[in-house]
N, C-alpha and C positions, 0 to 999 in steps of 0.2 A: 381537428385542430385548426386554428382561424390561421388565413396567410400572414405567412413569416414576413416578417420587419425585420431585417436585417440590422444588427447591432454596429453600423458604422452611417457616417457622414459623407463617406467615397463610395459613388457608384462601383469603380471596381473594385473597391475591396470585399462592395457585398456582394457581387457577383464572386469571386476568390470562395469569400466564406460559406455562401451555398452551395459551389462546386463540392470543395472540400467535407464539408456535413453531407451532402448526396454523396459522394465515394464514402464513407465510413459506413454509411448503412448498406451500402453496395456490396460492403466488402464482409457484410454480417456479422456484424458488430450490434447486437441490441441495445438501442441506442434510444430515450428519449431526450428530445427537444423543446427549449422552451421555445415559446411562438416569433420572440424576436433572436432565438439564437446565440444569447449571451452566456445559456449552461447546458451542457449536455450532460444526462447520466448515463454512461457506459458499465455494459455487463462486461468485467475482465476475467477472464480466466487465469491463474496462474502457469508460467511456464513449464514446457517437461522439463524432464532430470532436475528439476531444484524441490528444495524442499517447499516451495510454495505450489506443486502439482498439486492437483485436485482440487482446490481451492478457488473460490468463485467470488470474486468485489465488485461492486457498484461504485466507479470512481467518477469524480465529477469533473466536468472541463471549464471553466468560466474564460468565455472569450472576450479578448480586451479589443479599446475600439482600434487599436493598431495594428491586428492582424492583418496578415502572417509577420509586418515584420519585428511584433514583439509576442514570444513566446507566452500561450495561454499557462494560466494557473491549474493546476491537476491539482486535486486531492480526493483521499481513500473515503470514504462513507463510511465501507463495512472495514471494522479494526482487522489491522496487519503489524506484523513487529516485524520490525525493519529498522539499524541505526538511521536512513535518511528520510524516514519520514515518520514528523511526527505523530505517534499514537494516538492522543488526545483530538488533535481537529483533522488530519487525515492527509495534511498538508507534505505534498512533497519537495523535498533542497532544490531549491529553483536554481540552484549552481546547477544541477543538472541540467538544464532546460536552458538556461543561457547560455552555458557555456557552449553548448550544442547548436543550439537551435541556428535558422538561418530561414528566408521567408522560401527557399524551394520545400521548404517540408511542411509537412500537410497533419492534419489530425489520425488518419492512418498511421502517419509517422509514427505516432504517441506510443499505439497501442500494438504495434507489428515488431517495433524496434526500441524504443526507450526504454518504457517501461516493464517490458522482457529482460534489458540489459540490467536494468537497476535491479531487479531481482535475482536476477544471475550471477551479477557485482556488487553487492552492497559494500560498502566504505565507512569504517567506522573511525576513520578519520577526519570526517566532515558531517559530525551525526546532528541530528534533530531529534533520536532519541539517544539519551547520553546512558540509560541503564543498558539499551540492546547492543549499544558500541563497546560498551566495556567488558559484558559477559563474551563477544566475539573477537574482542583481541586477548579476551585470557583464554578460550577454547573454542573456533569453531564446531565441531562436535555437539557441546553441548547448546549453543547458540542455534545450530539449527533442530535441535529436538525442541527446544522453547518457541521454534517459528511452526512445527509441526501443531503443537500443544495449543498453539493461538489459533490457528488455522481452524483445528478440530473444534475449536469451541465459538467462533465467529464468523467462518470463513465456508462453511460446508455447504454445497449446496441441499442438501438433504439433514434437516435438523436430528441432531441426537442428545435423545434423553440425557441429564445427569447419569443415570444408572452407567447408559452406554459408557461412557469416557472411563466412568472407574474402570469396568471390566476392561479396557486398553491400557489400564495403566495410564492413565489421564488428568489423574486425579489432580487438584490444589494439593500442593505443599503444604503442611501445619507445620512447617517445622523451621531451619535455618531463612526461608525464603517463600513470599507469598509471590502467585501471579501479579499483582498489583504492585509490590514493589520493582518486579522486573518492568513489567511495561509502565514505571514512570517516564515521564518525560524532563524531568528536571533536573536542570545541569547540576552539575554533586563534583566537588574537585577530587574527592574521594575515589576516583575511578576504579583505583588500583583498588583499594578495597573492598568496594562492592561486587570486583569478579573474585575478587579469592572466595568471597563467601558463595558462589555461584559453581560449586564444584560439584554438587553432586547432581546427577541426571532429574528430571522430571516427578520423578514415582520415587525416587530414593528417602524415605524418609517418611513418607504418607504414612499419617492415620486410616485404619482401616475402616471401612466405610460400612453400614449397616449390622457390626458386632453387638 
């Protein structure tokens, strides 16, 4: 990799932002760098006890020239359903990030503490995706077997055959509800209606696969 150009105009900020990008690989975080440092893609793991364990994203960081004291943009590469972040470009509610953020915190921050919290607390009260928020304020339960479901078909690190998912009960819905409807992203003032139709679990309903 050719030496970093730091993505600011302040000597110390770029001193700041190589500090900060050397502690994130420090802290073994598989991490690349573009050469002037303006995007990083991180290997994320999801956290334990939620239903995003096991699950493996490549989330980007884009550093703006105001670091630290204006919080970097994050988004998902690899698809996640999540009400706050949208599905479609990966993008996460930067209401989280602002309202948080402050320049003592560092890009370790992101990934040790944020981004753990967002997954652990999703809010479907300030969604970016409006399908995931509605199916989790009509049923947790089944909101997060639809974030297991996404997970398994996006998110794994050890790729599984179509075959595999059927045999877990994995399967698409042919029936009241496609994947694809669920992880829209588009606002629908119909909220209330598109969770009643979201009552039955995952596999409930499936056509059987190779009969």
């Amino acid at each position: 990799m050719a030496k970093a150009v730091v993505n600011t105009t302040s000597p110390l900020a770029g001193r700041r932002l190589l500090r900060d990008v050397n502690r994130l690989l420090a802290s073994g975080y598989r991490t690349t760098v573009d050469d002037d440092m303006a995007n990083l893609d991180v290997r994320f793991e999801g956290p334990l006890g939620t239903a995003y364990e096991g699950g493996v994203w490549t989330v980007n960081v884009a550093m703006p020239l105001e670091y630290p004291l204006m919080a970097p943009r994050v988004r998902f590469f690899t698809k996640i359903l999540h009400p706050n972040i949208d599905f479609t470009t990966g993008l996460v509610c930067m209401n989280v990030f602002k309202q948080a953020w402050s320049a003592s915190y560092d890009l370790v921050n992101i990934f040790d503490t944020f981004l753990p919290q967002l997954l652990r607390h999703p809010n479907p009260h300030d969604p970016l995706n409006h399908q995931a928020a509605a199916i989790m304020k009509h049923s947790e339960k089944l909101f997060y077997e639809h974030v297991v479901l996404c997970l398994r078909m996006y998110a794994l690190p050890v790729f599984l055959a179509p075959s595999d998912l059927v045999e877990e009960g994995l399967e698409k819905r042919s029936s009241d509800l496609s994947l694809s409807d669920l992880l829209s992203d588009e606002d629908d003032d119909g909220d209330d209606d598109n969770a009643a139709a979201l009552t039955a679990p995952p596999s409930a309903g499936a056509d059987q696969v190779g009969d």
